[in-house]
C-alpha positions as CSV (number, residue, x, y, z in Angstrom):
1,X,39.0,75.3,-33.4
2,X,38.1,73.3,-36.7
3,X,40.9,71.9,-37.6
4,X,40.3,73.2,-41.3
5,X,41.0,76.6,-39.7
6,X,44.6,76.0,-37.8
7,X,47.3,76.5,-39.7
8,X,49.3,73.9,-37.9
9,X,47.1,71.3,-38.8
10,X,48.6,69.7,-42.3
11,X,49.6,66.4,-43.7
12,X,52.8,64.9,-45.9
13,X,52.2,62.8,-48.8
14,X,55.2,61.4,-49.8
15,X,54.6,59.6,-53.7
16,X,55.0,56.1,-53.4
17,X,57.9,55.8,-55.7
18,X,59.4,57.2,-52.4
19,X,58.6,55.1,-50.3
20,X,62.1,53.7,-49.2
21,X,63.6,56.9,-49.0
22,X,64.7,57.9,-45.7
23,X,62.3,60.2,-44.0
24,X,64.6,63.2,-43.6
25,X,65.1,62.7,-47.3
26,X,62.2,62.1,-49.0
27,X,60.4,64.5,-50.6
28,X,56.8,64.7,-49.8
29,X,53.7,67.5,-50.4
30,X,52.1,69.5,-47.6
31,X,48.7,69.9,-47.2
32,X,46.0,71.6,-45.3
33,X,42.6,70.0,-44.3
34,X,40.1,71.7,-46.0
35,X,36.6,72.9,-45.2
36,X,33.7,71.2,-47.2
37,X,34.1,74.0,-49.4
38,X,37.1,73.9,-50.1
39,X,37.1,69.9,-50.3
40,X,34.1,69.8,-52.9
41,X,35.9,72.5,-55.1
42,X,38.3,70.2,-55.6
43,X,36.5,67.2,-56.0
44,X,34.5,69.6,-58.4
45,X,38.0,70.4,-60.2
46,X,38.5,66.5,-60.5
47,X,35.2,65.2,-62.4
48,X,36.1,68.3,-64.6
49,X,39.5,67.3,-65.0
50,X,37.9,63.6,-66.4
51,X,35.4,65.2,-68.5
52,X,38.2,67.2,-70.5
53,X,39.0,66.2,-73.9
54,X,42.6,67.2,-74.1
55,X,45.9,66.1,-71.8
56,X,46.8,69.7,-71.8
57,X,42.8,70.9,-70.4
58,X,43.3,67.3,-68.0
59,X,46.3,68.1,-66.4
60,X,45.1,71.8,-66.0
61,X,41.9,70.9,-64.0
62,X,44.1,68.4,-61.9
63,X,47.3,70.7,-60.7
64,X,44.3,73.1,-60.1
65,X,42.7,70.6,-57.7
66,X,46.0,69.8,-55.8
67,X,46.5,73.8,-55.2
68,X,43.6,74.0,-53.5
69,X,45.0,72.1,-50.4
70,X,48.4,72.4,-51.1
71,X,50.7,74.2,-48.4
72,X,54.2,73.3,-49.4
73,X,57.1,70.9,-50.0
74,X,60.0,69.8,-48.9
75,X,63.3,67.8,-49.8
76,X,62.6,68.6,-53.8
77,X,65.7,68.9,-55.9
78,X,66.0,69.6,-59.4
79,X,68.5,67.3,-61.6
80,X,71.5,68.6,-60.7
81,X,70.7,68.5,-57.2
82,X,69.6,71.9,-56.3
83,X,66.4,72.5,-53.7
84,X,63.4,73.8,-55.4
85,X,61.4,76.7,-53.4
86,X,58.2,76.0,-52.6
87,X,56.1,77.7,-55.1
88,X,52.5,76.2,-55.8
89,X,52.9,77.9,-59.6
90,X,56.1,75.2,-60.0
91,X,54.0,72.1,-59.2
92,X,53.9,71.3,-62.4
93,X,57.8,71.5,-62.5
94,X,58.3,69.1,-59.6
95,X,55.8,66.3,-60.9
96,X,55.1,64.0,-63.7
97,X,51.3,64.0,-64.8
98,X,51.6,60.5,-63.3
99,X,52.6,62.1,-59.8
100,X,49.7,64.5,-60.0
101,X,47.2,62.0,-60.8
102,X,48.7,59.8,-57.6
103,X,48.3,63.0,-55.5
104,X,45.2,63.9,-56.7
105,X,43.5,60.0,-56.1
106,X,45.0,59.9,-52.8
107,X,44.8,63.3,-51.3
108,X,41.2,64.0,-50.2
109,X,40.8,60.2,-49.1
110,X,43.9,60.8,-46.9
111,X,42.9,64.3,-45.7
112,X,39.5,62.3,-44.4
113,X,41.4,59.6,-42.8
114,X,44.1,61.3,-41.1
115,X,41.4,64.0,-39.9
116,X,39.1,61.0,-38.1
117,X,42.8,59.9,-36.5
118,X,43.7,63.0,-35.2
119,X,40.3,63.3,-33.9
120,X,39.9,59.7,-32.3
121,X,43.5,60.2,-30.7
122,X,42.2,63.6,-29.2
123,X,39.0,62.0,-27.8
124,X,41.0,59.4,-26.5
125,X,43.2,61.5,-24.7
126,X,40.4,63.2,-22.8
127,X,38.8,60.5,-21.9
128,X,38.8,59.5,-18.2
129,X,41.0,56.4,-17.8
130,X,40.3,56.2,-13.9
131,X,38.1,53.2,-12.8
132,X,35.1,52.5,-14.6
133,X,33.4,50.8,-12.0
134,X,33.1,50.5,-8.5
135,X,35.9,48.9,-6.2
136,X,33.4,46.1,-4.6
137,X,35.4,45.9,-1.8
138,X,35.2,49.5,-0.4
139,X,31.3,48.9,-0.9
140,X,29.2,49.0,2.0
141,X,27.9,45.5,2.7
């Protein structure tokens, strides 16, 4: 199966900010690989997003991007400590526009990268790691 098409196939992004944050505690985005489609509607959503004239019409053509991949969250609290529910309308309530802009530069170079790994550790896997060659000395002389 594609892995654009399995469910179970997402990634975590952590922001870097949280980077020393334990990893049962730090909060980090889920998302999905995407099919071409789905990857060049959000690069599409991007050069719009730097063609805008306004913050307001900027930021709107970004969190649109990052919703296109976008599965979940986890370990997000609000100020007083609270969880907040995954809800990809509340994005904007769980990031600063400098978060967004982080998540949007990083997230279709990572989904790339961490797609070639997973692929590259599967072929690896079923590759035969018997002998290559010969044992010379079972050779008839």
């Amino acid at each position: 199966m594609p892995i654009c098409l399995d469910p179970e196939q997402t990634f975590d992004l952590p922001l870097s900010n949280d980077a020393a944050t334990a990893d049962a505690e730090r909060p980090a985005f889920t998302f999905r690989f995407m099919a071409t489609r789905d990857w060049l509607k959000m690069e599409r959503l991007m050069t719009e997003a730097d063609a805008e004239e306004t913050a307001s019409g900027r930021m709107q053509k970004v969190y649109d991007a990052l919703r296109v991949p976008l599965v979940g969250w986890q370990n997000m609290r609000d100020h007083t400590g609270a969880p907040i529910a995954y809800d990809p309308a509340d994005l904007d309530l769980v990031t600063s526009p400098a978060d967004a802009a982080e998540l949007a530069q990083r997230v279709l170079a990572e989904a790339v990268a961490k797609e070639t790994e997973l692929k590259k550790s599967a072929w690896q896997s079923r590759a035969n790691t018997g002998a290559s060659a010969n044992d010379a000395s079972r050779e008839p002389a």
